[in-house]
C-alpha positions, -999 to 999 in steps of 0.1 A, spaced: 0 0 0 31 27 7 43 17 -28 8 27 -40 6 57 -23 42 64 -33 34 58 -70 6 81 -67 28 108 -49 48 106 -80 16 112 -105 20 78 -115 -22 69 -130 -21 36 -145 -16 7 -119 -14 -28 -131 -12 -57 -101 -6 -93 -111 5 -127 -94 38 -145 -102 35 -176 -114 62 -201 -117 63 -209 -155 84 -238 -149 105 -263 -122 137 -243 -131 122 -210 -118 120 -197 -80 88 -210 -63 57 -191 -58 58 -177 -19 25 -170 -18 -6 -169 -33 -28 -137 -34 -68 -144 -31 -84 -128 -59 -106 -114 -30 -72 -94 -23 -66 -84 -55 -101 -66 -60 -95 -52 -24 -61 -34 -38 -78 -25 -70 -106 -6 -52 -83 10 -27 -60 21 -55 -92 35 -75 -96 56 -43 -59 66 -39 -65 86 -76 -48 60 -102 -68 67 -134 -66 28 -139 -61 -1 -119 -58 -37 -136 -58 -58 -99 -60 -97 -105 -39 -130 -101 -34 -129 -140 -29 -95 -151 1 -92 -165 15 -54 -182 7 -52 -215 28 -29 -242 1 -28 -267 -30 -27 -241 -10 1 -222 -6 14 -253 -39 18 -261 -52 31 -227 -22 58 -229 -36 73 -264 -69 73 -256 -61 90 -221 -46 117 -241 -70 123 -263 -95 124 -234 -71 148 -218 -69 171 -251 -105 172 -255 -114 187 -215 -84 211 -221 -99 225 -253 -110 260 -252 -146 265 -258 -143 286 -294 -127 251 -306 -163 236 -308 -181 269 -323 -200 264 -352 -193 289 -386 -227 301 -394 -227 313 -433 -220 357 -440 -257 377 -440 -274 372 -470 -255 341 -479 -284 319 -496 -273 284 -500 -279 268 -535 -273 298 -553 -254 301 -579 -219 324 -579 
């Protein structure tokens, strides 16, 4: 949980949590196993810490191309609250301007 709240500290908004699991014999042993139960706990407390996102379960693993993803359309969600208001006016046509007519 300090490590969560340190990520945070640092802005730090996507948060992915996953279980080790030995792939094979020749790999260090699993300590422990975390309950999913846990997992959803941690996911839930990190959605209240601030993270923006928070994949929390005994198989996420970090994805480039799903990170990816989430990254580009975080920006774009970003871009679009920071635009100023005359970005979305409407052009309305001069006085007198009659459409269909010819030039």
């Amino acid at each position: 949980v300090q490590t969560m709240a340190d990520l945070r500290a640092a802005d730090v908004d996507v948060l992915t949590l996953g279980q080790y699991l030995r792939p094979t014999e020749h790999h260090l042993s699993v300590v422990e196993y975390v309950t999913p139960q846990v997992f959803d706990e941690l996911r839930v407390l990190g959605e209240q810490m601030g993270f923006r996102y928070v994949a929390s379960g005994p198989m996420v693993r970090s994805s480039y191309k799903a990170g990816e993803f989430f990254m580009s359309a975080m920006i774009d969600s970003d871009a679009a609250a920071k635009a100023p208001a005359s970005a979305h006016v409407a052009l309305a046509p001069p006085k007198g301007f009659e459409w269909g007519a010819s030039v």
